[in-house]
Backbone as CSV, one residue per row, in Angstrom:
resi,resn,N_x,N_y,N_z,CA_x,CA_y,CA_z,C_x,C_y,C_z
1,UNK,5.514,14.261,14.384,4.438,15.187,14.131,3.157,14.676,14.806
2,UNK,2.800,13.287,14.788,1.748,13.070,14.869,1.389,13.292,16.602
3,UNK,2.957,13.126,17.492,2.754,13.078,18.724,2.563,14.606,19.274
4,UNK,3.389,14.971,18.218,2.925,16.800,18.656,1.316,17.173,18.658
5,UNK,0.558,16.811,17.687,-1.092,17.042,17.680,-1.503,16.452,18.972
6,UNK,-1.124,15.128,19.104,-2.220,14.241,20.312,-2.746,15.262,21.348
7,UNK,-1.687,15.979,21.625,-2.286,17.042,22.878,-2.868,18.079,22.955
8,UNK,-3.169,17.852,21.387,-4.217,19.700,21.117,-5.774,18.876,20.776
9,UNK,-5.883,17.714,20.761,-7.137,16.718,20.411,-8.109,17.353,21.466
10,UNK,-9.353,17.132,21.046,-10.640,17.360,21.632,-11.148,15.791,22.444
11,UNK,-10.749,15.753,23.718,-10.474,14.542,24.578,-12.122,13.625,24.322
12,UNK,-12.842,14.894,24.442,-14.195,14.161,24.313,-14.919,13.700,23.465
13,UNK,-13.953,13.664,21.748,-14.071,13.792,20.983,-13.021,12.638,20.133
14,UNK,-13.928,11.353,19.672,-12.935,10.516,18.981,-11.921,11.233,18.174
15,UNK,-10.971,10.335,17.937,-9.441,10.856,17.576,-9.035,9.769,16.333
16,UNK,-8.900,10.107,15.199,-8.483,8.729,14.506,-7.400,9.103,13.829
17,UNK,-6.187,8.379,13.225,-5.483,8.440,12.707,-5.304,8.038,11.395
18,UNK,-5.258,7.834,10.445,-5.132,7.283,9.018,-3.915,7.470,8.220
19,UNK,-2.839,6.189,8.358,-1.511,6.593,7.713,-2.022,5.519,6.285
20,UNK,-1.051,6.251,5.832,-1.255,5.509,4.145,0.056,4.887,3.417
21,UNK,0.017,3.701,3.665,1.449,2.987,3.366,1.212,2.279,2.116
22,UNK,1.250,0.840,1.238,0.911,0.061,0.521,1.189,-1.126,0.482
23,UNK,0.357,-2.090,-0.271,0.496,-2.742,-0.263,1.904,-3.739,-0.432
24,UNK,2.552,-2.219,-0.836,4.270,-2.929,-1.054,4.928,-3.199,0.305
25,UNK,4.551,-2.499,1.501,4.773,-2.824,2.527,5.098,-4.269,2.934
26,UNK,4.350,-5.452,2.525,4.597,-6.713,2.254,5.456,-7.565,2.123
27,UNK,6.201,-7.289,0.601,6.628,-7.351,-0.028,8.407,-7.423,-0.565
28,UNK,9.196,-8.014,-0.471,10.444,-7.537,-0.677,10.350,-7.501,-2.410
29,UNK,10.434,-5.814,-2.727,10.402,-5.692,-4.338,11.532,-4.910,-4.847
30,UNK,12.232,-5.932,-5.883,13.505,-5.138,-6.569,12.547,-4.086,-7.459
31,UNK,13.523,-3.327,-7.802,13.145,-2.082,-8.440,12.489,-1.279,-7.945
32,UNK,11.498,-1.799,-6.696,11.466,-0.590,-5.568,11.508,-1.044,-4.720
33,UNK,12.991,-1.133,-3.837,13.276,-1.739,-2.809,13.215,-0.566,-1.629
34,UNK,13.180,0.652,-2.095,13.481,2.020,-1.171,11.430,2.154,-0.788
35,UNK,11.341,2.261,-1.755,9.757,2.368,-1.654,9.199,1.308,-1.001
36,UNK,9.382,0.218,-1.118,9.148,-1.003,-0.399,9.269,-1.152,1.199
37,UNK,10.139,-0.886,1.001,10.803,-0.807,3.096,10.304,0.325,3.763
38,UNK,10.571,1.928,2.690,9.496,2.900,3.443,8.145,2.727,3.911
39,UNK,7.557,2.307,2.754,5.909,1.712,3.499,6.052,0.256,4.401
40,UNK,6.929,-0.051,4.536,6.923,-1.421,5.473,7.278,-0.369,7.411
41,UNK,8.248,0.108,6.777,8.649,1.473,8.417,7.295,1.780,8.598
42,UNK,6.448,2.230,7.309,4.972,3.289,8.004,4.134,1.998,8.801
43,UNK,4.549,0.861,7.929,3.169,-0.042,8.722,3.402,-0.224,10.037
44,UNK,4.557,-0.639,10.112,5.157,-0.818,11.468,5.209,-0.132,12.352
45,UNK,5.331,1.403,11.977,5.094,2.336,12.701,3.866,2.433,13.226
46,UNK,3.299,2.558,11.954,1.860,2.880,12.956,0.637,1.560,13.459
47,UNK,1.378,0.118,13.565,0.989,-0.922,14.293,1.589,-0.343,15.601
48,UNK,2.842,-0.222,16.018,3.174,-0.119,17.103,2.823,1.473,17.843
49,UNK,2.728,2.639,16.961,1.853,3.961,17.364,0.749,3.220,18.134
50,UNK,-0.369,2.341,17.039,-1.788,2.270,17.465,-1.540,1.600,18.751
51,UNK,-0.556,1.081,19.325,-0.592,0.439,20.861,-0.245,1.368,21.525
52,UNK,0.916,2.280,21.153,0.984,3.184,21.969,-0.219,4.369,22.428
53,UNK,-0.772,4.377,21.402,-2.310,5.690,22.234,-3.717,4.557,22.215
54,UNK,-3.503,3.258,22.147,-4.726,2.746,22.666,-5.111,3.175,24.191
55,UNK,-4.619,3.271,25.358,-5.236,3.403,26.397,-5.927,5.263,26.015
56,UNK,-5.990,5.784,25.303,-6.100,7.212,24.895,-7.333,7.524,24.464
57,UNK,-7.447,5.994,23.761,-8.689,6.438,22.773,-9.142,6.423,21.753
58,UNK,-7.425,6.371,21.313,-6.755,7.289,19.593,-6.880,5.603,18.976
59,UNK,-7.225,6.203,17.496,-7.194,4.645,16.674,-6.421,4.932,15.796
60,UNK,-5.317,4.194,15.387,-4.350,4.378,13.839,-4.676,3.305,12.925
61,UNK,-5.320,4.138,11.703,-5.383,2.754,10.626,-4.141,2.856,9.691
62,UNK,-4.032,1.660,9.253,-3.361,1.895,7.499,-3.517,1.471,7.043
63,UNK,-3.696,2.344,5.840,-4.248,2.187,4.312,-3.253,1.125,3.943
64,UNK,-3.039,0.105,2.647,-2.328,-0.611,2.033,-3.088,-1.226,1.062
65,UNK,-3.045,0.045,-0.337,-3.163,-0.516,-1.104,-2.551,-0.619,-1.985
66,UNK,-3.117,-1.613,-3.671,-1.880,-1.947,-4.821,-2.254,-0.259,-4.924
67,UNK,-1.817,-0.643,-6.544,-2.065,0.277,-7.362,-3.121,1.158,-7.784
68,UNK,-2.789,3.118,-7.245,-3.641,3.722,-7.279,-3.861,4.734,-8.401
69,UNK,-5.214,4.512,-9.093,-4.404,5.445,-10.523,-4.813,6.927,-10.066
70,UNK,-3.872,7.615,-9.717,-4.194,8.883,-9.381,-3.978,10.170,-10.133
71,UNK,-3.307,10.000,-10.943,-2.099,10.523,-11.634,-1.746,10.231,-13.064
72,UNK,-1.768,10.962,-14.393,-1.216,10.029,-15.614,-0.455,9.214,-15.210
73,UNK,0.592,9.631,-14.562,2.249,8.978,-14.527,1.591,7.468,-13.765
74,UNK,1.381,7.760,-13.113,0.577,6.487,-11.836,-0.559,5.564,-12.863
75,UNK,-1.602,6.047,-13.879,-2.243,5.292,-14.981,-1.487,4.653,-15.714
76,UNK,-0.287,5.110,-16.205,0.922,4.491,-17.497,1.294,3.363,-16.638
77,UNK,2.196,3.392,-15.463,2.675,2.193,-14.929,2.160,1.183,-14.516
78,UNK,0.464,1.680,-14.053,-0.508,0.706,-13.684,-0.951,-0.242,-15.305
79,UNK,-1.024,0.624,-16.931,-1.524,-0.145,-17.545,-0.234,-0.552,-18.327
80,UNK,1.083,-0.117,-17.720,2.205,-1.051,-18.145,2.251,-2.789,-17.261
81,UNK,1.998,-2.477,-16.224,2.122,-3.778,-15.808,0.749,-5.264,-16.277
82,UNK,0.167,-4.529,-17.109,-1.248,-5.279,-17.698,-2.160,-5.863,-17.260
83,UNK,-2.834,-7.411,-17.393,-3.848,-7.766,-16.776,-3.658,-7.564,-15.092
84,UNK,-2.335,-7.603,-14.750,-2.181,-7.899,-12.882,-2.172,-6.339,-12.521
85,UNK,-1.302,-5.388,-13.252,-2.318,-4.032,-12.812,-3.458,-3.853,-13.156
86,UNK,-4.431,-4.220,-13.988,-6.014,-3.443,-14.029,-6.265,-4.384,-12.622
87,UNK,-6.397,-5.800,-12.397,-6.693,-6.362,-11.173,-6.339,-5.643,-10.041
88,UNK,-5.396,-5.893,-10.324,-5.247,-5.120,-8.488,-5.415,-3.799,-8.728
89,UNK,-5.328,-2.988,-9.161,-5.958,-1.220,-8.741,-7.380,-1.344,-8.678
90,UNK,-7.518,-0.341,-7.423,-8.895,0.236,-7.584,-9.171,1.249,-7.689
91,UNK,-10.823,1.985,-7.647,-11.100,3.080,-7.633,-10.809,3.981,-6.629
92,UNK,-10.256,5.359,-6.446,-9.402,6.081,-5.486,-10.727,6.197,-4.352
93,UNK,-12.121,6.400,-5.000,-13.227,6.800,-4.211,-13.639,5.980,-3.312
94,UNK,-14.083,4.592,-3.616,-14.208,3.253,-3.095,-12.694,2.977,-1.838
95,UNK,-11.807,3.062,-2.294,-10.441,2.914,-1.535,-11.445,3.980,-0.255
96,UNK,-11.264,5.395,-0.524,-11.060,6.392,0.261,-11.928,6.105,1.531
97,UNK,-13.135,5.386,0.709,-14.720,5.187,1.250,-14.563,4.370,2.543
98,UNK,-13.772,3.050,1.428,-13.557,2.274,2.573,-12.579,2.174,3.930
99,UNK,-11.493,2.870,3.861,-10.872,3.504,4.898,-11.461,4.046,5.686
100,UNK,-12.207,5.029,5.398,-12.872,5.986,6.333,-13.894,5.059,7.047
101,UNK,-14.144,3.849,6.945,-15.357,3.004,7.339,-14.147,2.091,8.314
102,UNK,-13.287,2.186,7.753,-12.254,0.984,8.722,-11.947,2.010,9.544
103,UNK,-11.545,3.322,9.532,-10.584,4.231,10.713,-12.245,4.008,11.441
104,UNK,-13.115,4.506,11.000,-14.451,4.492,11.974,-14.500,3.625,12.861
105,UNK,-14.432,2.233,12.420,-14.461,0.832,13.261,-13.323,0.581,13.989
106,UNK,-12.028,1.316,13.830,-10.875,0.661,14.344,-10.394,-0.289,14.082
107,UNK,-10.350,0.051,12.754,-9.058,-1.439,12.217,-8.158,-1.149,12.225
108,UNK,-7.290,-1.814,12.043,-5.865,-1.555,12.160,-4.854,-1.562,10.793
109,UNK,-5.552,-2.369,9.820,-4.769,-2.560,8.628,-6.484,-2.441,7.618
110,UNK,-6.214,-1.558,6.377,-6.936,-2.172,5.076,-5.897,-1.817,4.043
111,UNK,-6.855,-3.153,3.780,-6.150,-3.816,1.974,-7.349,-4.120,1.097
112,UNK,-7.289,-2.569,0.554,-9.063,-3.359,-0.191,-8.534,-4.073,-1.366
113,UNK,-9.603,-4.423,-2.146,-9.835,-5.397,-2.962,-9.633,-6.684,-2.335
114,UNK,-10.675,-7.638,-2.995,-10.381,-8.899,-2.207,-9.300,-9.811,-3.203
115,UNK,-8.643,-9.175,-4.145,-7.765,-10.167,-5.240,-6.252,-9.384,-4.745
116,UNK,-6.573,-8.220,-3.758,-5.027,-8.223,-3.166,-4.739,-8.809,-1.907
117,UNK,-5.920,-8.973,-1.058,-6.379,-9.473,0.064,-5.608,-11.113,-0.456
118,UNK,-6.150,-11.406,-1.206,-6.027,-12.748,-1.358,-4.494,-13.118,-2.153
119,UNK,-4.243,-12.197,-2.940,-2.368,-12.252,-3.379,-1.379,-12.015,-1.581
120,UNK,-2.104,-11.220,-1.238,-0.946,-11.687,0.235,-1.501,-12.568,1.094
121,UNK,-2.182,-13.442,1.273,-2.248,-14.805,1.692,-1.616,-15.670,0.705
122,UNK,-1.669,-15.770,-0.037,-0.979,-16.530,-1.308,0.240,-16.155,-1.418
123,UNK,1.274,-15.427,-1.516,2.709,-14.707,-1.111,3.035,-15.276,-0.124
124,UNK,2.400,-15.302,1.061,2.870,-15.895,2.741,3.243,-17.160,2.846
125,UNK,2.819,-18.029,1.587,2.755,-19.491,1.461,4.022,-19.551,0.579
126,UNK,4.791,-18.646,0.305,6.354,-18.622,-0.800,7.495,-18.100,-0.338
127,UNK,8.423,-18.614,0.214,9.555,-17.986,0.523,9.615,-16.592,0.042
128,UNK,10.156,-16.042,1.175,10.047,-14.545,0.336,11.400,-14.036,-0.590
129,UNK,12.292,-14.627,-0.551,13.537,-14.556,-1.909,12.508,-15.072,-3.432
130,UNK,11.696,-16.090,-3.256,11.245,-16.645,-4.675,9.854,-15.094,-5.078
131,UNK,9.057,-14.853,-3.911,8.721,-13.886,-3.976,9.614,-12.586,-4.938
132,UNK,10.355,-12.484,-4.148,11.198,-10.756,-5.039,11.629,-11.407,-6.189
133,UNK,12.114,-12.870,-6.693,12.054,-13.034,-7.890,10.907,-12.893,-9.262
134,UNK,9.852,-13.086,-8.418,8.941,-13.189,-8.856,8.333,-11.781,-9.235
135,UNK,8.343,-10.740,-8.313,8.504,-9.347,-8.439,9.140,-8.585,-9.392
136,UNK,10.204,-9.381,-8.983,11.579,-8.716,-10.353,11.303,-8.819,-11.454
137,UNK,10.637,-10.150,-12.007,10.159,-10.739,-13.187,8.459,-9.722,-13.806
138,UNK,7.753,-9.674,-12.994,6.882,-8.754,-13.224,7.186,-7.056,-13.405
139,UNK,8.179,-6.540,-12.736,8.617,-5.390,-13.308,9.644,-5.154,-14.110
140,UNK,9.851,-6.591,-14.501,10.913,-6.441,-15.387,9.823,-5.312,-17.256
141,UNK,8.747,-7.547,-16.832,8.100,-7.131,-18.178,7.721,-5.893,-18.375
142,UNK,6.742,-5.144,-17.079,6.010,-4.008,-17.044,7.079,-3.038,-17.559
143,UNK,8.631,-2.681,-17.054,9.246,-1.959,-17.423,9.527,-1.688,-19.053
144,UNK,9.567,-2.751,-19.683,9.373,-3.114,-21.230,8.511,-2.915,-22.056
145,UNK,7.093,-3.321,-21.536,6.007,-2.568,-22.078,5.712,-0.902,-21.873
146,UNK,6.342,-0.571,-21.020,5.957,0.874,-21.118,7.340,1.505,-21.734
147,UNK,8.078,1.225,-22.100,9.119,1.767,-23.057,8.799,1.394,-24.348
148,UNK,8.012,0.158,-24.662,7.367,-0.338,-25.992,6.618,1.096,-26.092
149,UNK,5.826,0.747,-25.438,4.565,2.264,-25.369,5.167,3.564,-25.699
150,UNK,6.094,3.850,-25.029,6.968,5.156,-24.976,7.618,5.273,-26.118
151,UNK,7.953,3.894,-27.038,8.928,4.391,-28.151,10.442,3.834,-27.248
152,UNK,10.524,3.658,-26.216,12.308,3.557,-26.025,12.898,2.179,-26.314
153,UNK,13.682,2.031,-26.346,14.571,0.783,-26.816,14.882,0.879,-24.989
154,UNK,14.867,-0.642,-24.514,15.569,-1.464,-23.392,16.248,-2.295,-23.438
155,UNK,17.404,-2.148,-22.777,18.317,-3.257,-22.616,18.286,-4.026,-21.413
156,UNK,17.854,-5.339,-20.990,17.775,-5.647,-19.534,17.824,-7.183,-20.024
C-alpha cells in the first residue's frame, strides 16, 4: 500500500511516513509470540522501507511503544500487569506529540518514555531465552491478577 501512494505525493512537498509497531517488537514474548514478531516484521520493515525512499525524500518513523491505554480492554491489562504497567504506559497525547516531532526530524525509531528507553538497554545486556522467561513470568502473574479482578479461577 504504502508503495502505491509514493507516486501520487506532492514532490515538492515533504513526505513522512509513520508506522506504529511496539515496543514488543524487541522482545521474544510468550503469550504474545504472534503479536511480538508482527511488530518486529513492521520494524524491520519499515527500517529497511526508510532506506529504500531515502534518496526520495520520504522519511519512515516507528512508533514503539509499551503499553497504550486506549481502550477499557487495553486499561484492564495495563493495570493487571501492576507497578511495571503504570511505569511503562504513557499518555496516548504526549506519545502522539512526540512522534509527530520525531517523523518531523527524521528519526527512525521512537520509544518514548525514558523507563522503556532504558528497559531495552537493560534487556540487550540478557540473553534473550532468560529474557522470554522473564516475560513469561510477568504475564504469567498479570494473567492472574486480572482473573483475580474478573472473578475467574486459573489454573497455570
Amino acid at each position: 500500500m504504502i508503495h502505491e501512494i509514493i507516486p501520487y505525493r506532492d514532490q515538492l512537498k515533504p513526505f513522512r511516513i509513520i508506522n506504529v509497531s511496539s515496543l514488543a517488537a524487541f522482545y521474544p514474548m510468550p503469550v504474545k509470540a504472534t503479536y511480538a514478531a508482527t511488530k518486529r516484521f513492521l520494524l524491520d520493515f519499515s527500517l529497511a522501507l526508510r532506506e529504500e525512499v531515502r534518496s526520495s525524500g520520504i522519511t519512515v518513523t516507528t512508533l514503539c511503544p509499551a503499553g497504550m491505554p486506549t481502550n477499557l480492554e487495553c486499561r484492564k491489562a495495563i493495570e493487571a500487569q501492576g507497578w511495571a504497567g503504570q511505569v511503562t504506559t504513557l499518555d496516548v497525547g504526549r506519545v502522539a506529540n512526540q512522534t509527530i516531532n520525531a517523523a518531523l526530524a527524521g528519526k527512525a525509531v521512537v520509544i518514548p518514555g525514558w523507563i522503556n528507553q532504558a528497559l531495552l538497554v537493560l534487556s540487550s545486556l540478557i540473553p534473550p531465552s532468560m529474557v522470554a522467561a522473564l516475560i513469561r513470568s510477568r504475564w504469567a502473574a498479570a494473567h492472574r491478577r486480572r482473573n483475580l479482578q474478573e472473578g475467574y479461577l486459573q489454573t497455570v
